[in-house]
N, C-alpha and C positions, 0 to 999 in steps of 0.2 A: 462735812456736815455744816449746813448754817448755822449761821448763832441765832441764840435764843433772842426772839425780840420782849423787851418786859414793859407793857406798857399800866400806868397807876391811873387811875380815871376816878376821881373822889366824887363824882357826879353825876354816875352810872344808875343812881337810883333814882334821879328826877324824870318825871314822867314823859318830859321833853327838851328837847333842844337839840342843836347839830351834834353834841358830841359821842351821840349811838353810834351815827351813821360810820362818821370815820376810823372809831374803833372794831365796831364791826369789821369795815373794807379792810384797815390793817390787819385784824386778824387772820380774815380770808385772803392775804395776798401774803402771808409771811407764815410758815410754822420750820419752827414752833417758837409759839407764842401765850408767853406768862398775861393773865390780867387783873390787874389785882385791884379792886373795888372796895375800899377801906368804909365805905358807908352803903354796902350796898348793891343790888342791880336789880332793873328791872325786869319781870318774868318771858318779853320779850327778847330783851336782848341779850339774856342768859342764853335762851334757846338757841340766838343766833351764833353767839361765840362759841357753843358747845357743836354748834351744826358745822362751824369751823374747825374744829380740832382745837379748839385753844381752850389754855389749861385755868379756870377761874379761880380764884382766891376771893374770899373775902370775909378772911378773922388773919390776924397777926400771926407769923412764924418766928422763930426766933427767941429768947431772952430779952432780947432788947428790943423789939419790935412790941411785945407784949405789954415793957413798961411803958413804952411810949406811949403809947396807945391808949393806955389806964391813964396818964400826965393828960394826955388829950381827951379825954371824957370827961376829967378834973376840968380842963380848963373850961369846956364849952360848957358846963354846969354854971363855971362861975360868969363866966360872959352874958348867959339868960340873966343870972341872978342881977348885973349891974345892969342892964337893958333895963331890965321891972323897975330898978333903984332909981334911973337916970333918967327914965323917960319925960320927967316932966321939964318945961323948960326954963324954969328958976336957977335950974341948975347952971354953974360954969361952963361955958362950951368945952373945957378940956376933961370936967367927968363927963358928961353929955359924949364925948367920943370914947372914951373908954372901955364900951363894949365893943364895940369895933376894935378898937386894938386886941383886946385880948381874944376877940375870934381870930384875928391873925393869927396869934401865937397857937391856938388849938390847930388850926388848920397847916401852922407848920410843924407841928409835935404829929398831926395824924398822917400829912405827908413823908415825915422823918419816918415813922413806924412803916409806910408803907415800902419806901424803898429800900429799908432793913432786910422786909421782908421777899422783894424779889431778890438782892444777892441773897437771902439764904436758899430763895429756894432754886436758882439761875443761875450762882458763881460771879463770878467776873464781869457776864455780856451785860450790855447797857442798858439802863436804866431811864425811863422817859416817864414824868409825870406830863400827861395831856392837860391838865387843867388848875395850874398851880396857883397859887396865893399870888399877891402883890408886892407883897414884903417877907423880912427874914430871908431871903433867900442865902446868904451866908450860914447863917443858923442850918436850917435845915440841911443844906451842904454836910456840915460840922458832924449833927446828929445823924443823919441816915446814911450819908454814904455819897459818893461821885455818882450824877445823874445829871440829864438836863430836864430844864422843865418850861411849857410854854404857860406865858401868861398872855391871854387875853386879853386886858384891857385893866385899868386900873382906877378903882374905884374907893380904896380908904389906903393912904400916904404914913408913911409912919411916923407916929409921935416921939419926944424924947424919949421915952424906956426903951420903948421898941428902935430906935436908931441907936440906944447904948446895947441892948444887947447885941444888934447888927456889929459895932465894933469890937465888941467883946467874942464876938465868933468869929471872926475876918480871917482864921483861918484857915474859914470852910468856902471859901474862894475860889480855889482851884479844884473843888471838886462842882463847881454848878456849873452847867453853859446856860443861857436866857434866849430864848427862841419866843419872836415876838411873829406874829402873824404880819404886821403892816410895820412899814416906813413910820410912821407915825407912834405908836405903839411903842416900837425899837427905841424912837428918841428920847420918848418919856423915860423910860425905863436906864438909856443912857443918861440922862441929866439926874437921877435917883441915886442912884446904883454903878458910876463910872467905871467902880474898879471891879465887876463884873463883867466878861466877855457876852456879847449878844448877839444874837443874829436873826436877819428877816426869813423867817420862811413861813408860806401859806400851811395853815393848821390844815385847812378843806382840800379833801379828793376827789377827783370825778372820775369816774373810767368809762372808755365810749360802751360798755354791755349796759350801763345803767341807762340812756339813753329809752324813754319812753316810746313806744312803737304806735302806729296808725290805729290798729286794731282794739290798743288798747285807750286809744281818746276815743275812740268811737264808742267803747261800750262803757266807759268814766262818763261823757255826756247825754249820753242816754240815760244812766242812773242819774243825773245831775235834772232830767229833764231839761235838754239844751236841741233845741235845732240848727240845721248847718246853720243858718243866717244868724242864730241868736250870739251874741259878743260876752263875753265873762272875764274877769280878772279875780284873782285868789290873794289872800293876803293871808301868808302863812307866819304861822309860831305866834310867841306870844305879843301882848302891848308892851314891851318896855318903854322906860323912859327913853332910851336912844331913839323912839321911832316915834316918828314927828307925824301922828294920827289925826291932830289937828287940821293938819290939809289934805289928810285924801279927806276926813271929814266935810269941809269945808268944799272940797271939788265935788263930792258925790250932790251936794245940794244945788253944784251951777250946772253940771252935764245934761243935754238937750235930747242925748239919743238911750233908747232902753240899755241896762247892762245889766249883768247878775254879777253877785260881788259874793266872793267862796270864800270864806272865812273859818280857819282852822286854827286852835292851838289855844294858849289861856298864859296868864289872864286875860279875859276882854272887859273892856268896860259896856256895858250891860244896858246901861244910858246910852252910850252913844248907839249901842245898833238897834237899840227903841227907836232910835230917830232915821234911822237909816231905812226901816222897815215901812214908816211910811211916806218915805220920798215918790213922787211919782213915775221916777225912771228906773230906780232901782228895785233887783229882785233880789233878794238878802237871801242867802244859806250857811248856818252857820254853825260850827261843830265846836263846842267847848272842849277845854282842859285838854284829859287826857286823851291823846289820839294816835294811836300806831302809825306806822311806818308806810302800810300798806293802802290806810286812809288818807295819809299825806300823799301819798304818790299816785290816787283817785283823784283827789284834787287839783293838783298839780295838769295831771293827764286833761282833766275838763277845761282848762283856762286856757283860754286864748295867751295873756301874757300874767305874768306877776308884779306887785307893785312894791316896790322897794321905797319909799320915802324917810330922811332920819334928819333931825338937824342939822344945819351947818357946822362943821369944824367936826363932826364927830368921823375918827378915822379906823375903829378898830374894824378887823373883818365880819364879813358880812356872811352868813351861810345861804341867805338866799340866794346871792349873788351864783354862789358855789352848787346851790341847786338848779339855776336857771340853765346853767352849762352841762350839768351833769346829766339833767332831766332831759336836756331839747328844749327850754320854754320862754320865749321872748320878754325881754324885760323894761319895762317901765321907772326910771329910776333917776333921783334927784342929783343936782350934783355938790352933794356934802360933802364932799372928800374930793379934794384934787389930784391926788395921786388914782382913786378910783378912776375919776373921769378919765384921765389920759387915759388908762388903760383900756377903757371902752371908747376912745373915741374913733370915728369911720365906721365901727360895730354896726352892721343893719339889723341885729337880733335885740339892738336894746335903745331905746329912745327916752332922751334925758328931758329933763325941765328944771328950771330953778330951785332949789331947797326954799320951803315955805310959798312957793307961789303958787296958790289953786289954782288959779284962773287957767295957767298954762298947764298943771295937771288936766285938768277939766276938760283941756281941747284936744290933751293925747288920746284921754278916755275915749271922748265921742269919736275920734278919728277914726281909730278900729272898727266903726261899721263902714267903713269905704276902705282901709285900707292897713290889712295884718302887717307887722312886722313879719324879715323872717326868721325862721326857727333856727338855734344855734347850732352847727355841726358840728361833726364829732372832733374837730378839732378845736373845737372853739376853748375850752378849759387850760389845752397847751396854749394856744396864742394869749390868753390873758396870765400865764404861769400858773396856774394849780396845777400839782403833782397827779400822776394815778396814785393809787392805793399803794401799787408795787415800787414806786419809787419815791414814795416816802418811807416804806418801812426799810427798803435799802439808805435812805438817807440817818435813818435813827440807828439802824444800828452801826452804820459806819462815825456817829458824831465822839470825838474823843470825849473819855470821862476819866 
């Protein structure tokens, strides 16, 4: 029999981001398969998991999963409660961070409760939170159980309490491994947390069936109202601050030739595509917030290429990137990350420009009416390293715990 693969996903109930997609694939390339969503999931990608065979969770098993859990609705009450208290900014910058710390600690009390609760309900086989916190990870180790967990990217550092409880858990050490998506990532995470083992592997999947077919951009730009001649690029998911909108903003106003610009996902800023709508070359369509899986992959299918633009120095992974190859969709994209660019470089499916420089956006944009990149093949996700579905989930449950 295969072992159980158990994967913890605390973010299964936000309306968007990359991290459906790859739980979904895992579940469909691995059974059986535990998933246990400690806040949640949404009505879509229940359906999916369940369309999978995989087994959903999401309330506490266990004695100890239950307390924990209860410790972690305690804390994230009181974290609101100091946000209200702290927000103004008279305050010390170390209360002023204070809620952020103590989300920390909720979010490793609600991950400890979740991985309680795959060994009780999986035994022994391993344990994978997809979308773990920044800190504590010793802690949570300590509390929940031997698991690994990928983080993302790292966005609040731990303050003295939170690095004294870190030592006062130390050890729950040899029950974490740190699975960082990038080189970069990893390092961080190394220079934080040294005496943590870590290791780079890509969070994102692609498997050549997902690959978008002819049939289906023909009748994606037909609903888009797009003719062969007409050129589009899509800018999918939300605005965050990593994505440096300032310059496709800034290109869309120098571009000389018509484009229609597909815009999916939320937040947007609301302002900027007022001003986008009445540029003279561009044709604006745009799909807030919430948006399925199936509308993303509509969009996707209408666009000539996608526009990947983020600040310089910013290295964590990219899902569009991991849509561009999984989809077929030629990419447009800065070069903020040096370990990126190597990766794409020679690439005829993806065509770079400076981070921050419109000008040189502005002239990829226009280009596309004389001349497509081409579209990535189905090999294209191996040669840049993204796993398929099936050889991540054989990777997670072979990681020792």
């Amino acid at each position: 029999m295969k072992p159980t693969l158990v994967l913890v996903e605390r973010n299964a109930h936000l309306p968007s981001g990359h991290h459906h997609g790859a739980l979904i694939a895992l579940a469909r390339a691995h059974q059986p398969t535990v998933v246990i969503v400690p806040n949640g999931v949404t009505a879509e990608t229940r359906a999916a998991l369940v369309n999978a065979q995989a087994q959903v969770v999401d309330r506490p098993h266990g004695t100890s999963g239950r307390i924990l859990t209860v410790a972690a609705r305690a804390t994230e009450a009181a974290a609101h409660i100091a946000l209200l208290l702290f927000r103004a900014r008279h305050w010390p910058k170390g209360l002023r961070r204070a809620p952020h710390q103590i989300t920390a600690l909720a979010r490793c009390l609600t991950e400890s409760a979740a991985v309680r609760t795959g060994r009780y309900l999986a035994g022994p086989h391993p344990v994978t939170v997809l979308s773990a916190g920044e800190a504590l990870h010793t802690t949570t180790g300590l509390l929940g159980g031997p698991h690994a967990r990928y983080v993302h990217e790292i966005n609040t550092t731990e303050d003295r309490m939170l690095r004294l409880l870190g030592a006062l858990t130390r050890r729950g050490t040899d029950r974490v491994t740190l699975l960082a998506p990038t080189d970069q990532v990893r390092d961080e995470l190394a220079s934080l947390f040294p005496q943590v083992p870590c290791w780079t592997r890509p969070f994102a999947v692609a498997d050549p069936g997902d690959r978008i077919n002819e049939t289906e951009r023909c009748v994606a730009r037909q609903e888009a109202g797009l003719k062969a001649a007409d050129r589009a690029v899509c800018l999918v998911g939300g605005w965050w601050p990593s994505k440096d909108l300032a310059t496709i903003d800034a290109a869309l106003h120098r571009i000389t030739r018509p484009l229609t610009v597909l815009v999916i996902g939320g937040p947007l800023d609301e302002q900027m595509l007022r001003r986008w709508r009445d540029l003279p070359h561009v044709r604006l369509q745009a799909t807030h917030s919430t948006a399925t899986q199936a509308q993303i992959r509509g969009v996707y299918a209408a666009a000539d290429a996608t526009v990947l633009a983020r600040h310089p120095g910013v290295g964590k992974e990219s899902g569009l990137l991991a849509d561009a190859v999984r989809l077929g969709v030629p990419l447009l994209v800065s070069d903020h990350d040096p370990g990126l660019s190597a990766r794409l470089r020679g690439r005829d499916w993806a065509r770079s420009f400076p981070a921050g420089d419109a000008s040189a956006l502005a002239d990829r944009l226009d280009r596309l009416s004389s001349s497509l990149p081409r579209r990535p093949g189905p090999k294209a996700a191996q040669q840049i390293g993204i796993p398929t579905a099936a050889e991540q989930a054989a990777f997670l449950v072979c990681l020792p715990h």
